[in-house]
C-alpha positions in Angstrom: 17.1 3.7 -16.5 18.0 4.6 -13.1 21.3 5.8 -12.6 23.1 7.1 -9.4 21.4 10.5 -9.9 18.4 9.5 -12.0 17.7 12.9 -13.6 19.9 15.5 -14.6 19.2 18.5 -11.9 16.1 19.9 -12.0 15.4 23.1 -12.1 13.2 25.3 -9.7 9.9 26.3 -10.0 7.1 27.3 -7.7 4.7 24.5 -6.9 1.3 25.4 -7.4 0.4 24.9 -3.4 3.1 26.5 -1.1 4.3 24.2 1.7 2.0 26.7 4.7 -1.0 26.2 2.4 -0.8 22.4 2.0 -0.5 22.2 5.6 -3.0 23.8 6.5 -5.1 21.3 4.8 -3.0 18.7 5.4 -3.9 18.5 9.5 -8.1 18.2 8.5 -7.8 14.3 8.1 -5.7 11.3 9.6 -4.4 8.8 7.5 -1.4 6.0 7.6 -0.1 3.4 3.2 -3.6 -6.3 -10.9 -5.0 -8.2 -12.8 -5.6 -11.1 -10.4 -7.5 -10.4 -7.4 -10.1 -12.1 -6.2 -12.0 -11.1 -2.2 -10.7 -12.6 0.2 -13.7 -13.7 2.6 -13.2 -13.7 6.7 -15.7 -15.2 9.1 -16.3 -14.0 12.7 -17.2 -17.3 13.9 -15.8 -21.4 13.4 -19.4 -22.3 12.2 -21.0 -20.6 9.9 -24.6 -19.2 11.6 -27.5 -19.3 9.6 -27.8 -16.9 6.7 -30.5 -13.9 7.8 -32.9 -12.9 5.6 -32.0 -10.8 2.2 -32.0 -6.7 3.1 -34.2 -5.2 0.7 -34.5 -1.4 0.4 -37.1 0.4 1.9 -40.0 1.9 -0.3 -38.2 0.9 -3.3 -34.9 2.8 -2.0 -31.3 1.6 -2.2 -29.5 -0.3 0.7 -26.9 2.1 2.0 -23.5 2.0 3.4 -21.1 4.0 5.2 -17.8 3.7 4.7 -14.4 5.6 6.0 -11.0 5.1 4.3 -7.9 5.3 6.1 -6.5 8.3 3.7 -7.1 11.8 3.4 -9.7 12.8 0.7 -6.5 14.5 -1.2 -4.3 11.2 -1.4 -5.0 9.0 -4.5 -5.5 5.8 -2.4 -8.9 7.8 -1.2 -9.3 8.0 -4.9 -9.1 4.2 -5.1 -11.4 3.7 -2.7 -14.3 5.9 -4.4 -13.3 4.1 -7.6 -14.0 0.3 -6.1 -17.5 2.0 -4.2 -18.3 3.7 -7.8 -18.1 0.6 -9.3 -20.7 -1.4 -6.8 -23.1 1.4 -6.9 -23.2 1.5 -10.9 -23.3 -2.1 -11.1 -26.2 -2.7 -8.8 -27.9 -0.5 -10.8 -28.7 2.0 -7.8 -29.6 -1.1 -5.5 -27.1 -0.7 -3.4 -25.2 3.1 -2.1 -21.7 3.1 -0.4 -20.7 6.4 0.6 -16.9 6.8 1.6 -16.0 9.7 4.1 -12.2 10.1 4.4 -9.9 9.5 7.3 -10.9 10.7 10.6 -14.6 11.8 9.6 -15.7 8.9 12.2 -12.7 7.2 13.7 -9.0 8.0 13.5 -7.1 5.9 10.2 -5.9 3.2 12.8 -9.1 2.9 14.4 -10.7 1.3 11.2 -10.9 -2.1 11.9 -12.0 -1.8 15.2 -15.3 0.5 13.8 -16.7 -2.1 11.4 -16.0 -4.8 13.6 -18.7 -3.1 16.1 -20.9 -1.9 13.7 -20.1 1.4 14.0 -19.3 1.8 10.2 -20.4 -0.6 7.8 -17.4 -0.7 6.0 -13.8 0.3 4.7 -10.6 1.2 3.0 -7.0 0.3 3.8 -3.7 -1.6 4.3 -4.0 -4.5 6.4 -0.5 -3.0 7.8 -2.7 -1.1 9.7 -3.6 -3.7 12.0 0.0 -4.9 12.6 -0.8 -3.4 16.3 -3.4 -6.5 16.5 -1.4 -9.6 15.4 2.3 -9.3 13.5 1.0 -11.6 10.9 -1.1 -8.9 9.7 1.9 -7.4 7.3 2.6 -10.4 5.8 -0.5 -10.0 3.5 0.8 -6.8 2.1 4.0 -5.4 4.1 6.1 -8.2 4.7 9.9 -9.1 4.7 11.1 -9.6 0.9 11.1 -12.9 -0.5 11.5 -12.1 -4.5 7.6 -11.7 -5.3 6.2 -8.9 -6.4 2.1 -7.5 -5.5 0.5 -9.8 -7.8 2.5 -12.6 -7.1 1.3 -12.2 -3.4 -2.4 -11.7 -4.5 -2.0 -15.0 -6.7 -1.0 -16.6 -3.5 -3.7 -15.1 -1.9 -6.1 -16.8 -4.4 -4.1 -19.9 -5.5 -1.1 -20.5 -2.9 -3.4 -20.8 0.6 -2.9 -17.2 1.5 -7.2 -16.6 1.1 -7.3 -19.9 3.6 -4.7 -18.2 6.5 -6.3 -14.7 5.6 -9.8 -15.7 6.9 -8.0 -18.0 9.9 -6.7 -15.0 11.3 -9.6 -12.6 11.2 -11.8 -15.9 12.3 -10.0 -17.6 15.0 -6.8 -16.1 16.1 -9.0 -12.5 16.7 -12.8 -13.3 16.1 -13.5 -9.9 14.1 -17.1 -9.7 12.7 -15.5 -8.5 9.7 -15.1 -9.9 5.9 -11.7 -8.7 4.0 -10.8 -8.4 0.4 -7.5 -8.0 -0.5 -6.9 -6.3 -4.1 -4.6 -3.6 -5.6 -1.1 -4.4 -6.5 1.5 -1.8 -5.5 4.6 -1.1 -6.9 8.1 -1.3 -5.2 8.0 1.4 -2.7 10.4 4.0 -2.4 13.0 3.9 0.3 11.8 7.6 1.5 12.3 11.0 1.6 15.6 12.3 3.1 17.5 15.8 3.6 20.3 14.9 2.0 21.1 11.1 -0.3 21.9 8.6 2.2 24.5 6.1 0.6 25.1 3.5 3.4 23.1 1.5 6.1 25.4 3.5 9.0 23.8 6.4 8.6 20.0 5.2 9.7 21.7 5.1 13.2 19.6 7.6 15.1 17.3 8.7 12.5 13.8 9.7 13.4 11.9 8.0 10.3 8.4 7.3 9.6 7.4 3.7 8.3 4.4 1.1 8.9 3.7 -2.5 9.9 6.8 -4.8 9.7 9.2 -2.0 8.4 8.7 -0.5 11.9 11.2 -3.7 12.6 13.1 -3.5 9.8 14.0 0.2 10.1 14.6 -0.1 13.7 17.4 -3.3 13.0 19.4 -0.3 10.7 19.2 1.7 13.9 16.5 4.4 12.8 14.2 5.7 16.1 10.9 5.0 13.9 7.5 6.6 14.2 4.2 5.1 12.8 2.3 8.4 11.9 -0.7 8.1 9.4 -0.7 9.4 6.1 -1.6 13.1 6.7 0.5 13.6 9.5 4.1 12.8 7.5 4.9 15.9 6.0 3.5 18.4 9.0 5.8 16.4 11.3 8.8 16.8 8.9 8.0 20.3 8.1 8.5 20.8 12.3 11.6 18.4 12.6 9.7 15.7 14.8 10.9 13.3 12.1 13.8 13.8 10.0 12.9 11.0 7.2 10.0 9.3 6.2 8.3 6.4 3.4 4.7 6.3 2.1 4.2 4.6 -0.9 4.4 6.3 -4.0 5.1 9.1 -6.2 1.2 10.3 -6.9 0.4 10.1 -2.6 3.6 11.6 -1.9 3.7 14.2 -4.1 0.1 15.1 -3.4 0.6 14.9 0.7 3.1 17.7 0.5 6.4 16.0 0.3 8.5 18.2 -1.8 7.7 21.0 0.0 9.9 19.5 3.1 12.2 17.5 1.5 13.8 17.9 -2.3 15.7 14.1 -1.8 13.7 10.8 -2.5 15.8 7.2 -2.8 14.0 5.0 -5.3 14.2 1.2 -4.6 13.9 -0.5 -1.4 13.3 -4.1 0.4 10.9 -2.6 3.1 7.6 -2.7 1.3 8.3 -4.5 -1.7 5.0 -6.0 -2.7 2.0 -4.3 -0.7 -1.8 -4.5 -1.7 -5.0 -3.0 -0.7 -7.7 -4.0 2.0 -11.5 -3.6 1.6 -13.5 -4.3 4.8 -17.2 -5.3 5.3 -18.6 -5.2 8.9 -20.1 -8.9 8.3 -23.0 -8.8 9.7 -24.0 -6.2 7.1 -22.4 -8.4 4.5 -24.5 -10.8 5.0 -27.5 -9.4 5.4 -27.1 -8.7 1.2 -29.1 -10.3 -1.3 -26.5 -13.2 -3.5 -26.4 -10.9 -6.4 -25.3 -8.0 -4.9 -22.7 -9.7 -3.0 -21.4 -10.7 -6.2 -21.4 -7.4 -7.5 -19.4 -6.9 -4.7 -17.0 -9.9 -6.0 -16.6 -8.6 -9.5 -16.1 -4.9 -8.4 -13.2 -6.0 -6.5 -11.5 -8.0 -9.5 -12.4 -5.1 -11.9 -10.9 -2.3 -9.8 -7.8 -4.1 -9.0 -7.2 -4.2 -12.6 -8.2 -0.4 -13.2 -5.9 0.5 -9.8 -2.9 -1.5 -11.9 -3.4 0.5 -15.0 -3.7 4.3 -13.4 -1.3 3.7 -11.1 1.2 3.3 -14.3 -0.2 6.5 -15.7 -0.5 8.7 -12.8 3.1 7.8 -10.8 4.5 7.8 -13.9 3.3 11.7 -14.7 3.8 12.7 -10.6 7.6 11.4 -10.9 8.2 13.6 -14.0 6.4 16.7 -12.5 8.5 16.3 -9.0 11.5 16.3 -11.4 11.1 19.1 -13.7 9.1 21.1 -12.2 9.3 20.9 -8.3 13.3 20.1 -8.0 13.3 17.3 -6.5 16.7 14.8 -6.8 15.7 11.1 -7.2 18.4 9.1 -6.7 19.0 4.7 -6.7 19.3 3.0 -3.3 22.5 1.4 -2.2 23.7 -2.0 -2.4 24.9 -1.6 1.0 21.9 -0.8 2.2 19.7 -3.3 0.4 21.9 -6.2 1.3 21.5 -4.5 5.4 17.7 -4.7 4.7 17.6 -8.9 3.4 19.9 -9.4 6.9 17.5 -7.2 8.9 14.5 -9.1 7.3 16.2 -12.6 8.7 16.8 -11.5 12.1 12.9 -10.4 12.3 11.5 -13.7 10.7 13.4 -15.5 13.4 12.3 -13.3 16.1 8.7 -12.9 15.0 8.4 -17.2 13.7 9.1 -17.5 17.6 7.1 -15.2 19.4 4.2 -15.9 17.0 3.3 -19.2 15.7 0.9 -17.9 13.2 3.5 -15.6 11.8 5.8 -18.8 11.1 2.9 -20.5 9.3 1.7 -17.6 7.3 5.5 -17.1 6.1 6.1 -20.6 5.8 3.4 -20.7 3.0 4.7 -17.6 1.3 8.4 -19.0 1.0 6.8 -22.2 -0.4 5.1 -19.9 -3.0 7.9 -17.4 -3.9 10.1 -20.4 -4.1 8.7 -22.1 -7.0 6.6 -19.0 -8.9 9.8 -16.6 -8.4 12.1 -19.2 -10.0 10.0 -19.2 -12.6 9.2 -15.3 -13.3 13.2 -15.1 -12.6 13.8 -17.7 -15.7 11.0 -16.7 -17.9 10.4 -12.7 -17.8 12.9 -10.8 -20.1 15.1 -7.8 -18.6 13.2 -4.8 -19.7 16.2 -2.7 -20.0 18.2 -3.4 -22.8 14.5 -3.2 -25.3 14.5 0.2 -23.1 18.2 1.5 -23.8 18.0 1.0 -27.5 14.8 2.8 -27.8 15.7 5.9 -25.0 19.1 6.1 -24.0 21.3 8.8 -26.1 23.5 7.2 -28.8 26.8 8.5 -28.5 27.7 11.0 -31.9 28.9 9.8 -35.1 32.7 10.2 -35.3 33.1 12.6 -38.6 33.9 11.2 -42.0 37.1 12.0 -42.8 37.6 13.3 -46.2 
């Protein structure tokens, strides 16, 4: 149960890579960021050209791929990517070869979409955040302003709710990419970020330097923060030399891995910036379809399976990163604001307005997810018990027995 200091104060101890050593490392790559989860297919063109012939492998050998993710090989998001390419390549029974390189091995992490679209990798891993520089409309499939649902509830409208239907419309006709997306990979609530010292009230964004992505760019900027979108790899470096003085990524495995204690010792749990983000798989399309029908399946089913398996490590490893950061690296967690939440929901209506009228897709992408979180939120909201009173009585410390008097 979160409480206004989560944890009673931790003690110090020496973290078993020193701040100079994880940076060091930390420069080598670029980077930026279920149950139900099914790919989410995007044409390049209004009618469907016909289908080429099946690739087969040559002299009996596998079809390869090369992929690039848009995190550093250290981060467990790069993890997450091996573990949906592991899949494929174990369920096509050696058929088919993905090989992921990490962030800025080809292109840089913001660069992705751009390199399968020509060709110039066959495929990838990231946030479709990431392409918020393209079209605004981008965020709303994982980053977007907070209208009650949680991850899966936005990949269930993805599948069920129309979201699948604008997903492809914007990769087909508002930008023409030769590309086909799946979206997969619920996220947790994301932590507000990492500070130097708690920050208790919207004021004191004003003149911040803070790192954020996508539509939380916006957000940050209507508390008054002067926000920078740095990949993944680049956070802590830039904190560690006072080029930012705050900064979000997404959770506490990445952060804790990227080098975040070692700069900050102050992280604020709870937040309406990224509330509900998922995970992007990309396929240049061309080499999509060039695949035989039962690999593309595999393809399919990979996706649903390691959304599921992404849902159930993330549990075990954030989980385990928190407690570690606590005990034994001294870091302070502590439970946003009110005041600032409540700034966040009147930041996220000023930029729906804004963006609804500079972008008409925008409007009709979050049209369709208000329609969504308006009737499945109602009913999580009336249906899904509280977990913390079953948590209190099990957990929380039972106040002493008075003495019996004699």
């Amino acid at each position: 149960m979160i409480k206004k200091l989560l944890t009673k104060k931790p003690v110090e101890s020496n973290p078993s890579a020193s701040r100079r050593k994880f940076l060091t490392g930390a420069t080598a790559a670029a980077t930026g960021a279920a149950m139900t989860a099914f790919p989410m297919f995007a044409s390049a063109q209004a009618q469907k050209p016909a289908a080429p012939a099946p690739a087969k492998p040559a002299a009996g050998g596998p079809i390869t791929m090369r992929w690039q993710s848009t995190w550093p090989t250290k981060d467990i998001f790069h993890e997450y990517a091996l573990d949906y390419t592991k899949k494929v390549n174990d369920m096509s029974g050696g058929r088919l070869r993905i090989e992921v390189l990490p962030a800025g091995a080809v292109v840089k992490a913001f660069d992705l979409l751009d390199a399968v679209h020509k060709g110039t990798l066959d495929g990838g891993h990231g946030v479709p955040a990431y392409w918020y520089g393209k079209n605004t409309a981008f965020s709303l499939f994982g980053t977007g302003p907070a209208v009650g649902m949680d991850a899966n509830g936005t990949l269930a409208w993805m599948e069920y709710g129309g979201g699948k239907e604008l997903y492809n419309e914007l990769f087909n006709k508002v930008l023409n990419l030769d590309v086909v997306g799946f979206l997969y990979g619920p996220m947790a609530t994301q932590p507000l970020g990492w500070f130097k010292k708690p920050v208790t009230s919207a004021a004191q964004f004003k003149g911040l330097k803070f790192r954020t992505v996508g539509l939380s760019i916006d957000l940050f900027k209507e508390l008054g923060a002067s926000v920078n979108a740095l990949p993944g790899a680049e956070i802590v470096p830039a904190m560690d030399r006072g080029l930012i003085e705050a900064a979000e990524f997404n959770n506490a495995s990445s952060d804790r891995l990227l080098g975040f204690p070692d700069v900050s010792k102050v992280c604020m749990l709870q937040s309406y910036h990224q509330p509900a983000e998922v995970l992007e798989i990309l396929f240049n399309k061309k080499k999509y379809d060039a695949l035989p029908a039962d690999l593309k399946n595999i393809l399919v089913m990979a996706a649903q399976a390691a959304s599921a398996d992404m849902s159930w490590k993330a549990i075990h490893r954030y989980s385990q990163d928190y407690i570690e950061m606590r005990e034994k690296q001294g870091v302070r967690f502590y439970r946003t604001s009110d005041d600032i939440l409540r700034a966040q929901m009147r930041g996220w209506g000023n930029i729906v307005a804004a963006k609804s009228k500079e972008n008409p897709f925008f409007k009709k992408v979050f049209d369709s997810q208000l329609a969504w979180a308006r009737r499945t939120v109602s009913w999580a909201q009336d249906t899904i018990v509280d977990s913390r009173i079953a948590y209190n009585y099990w957990f929380a410390k039972k106040p002493a027995a008075a003495p019996k008097k004699k």
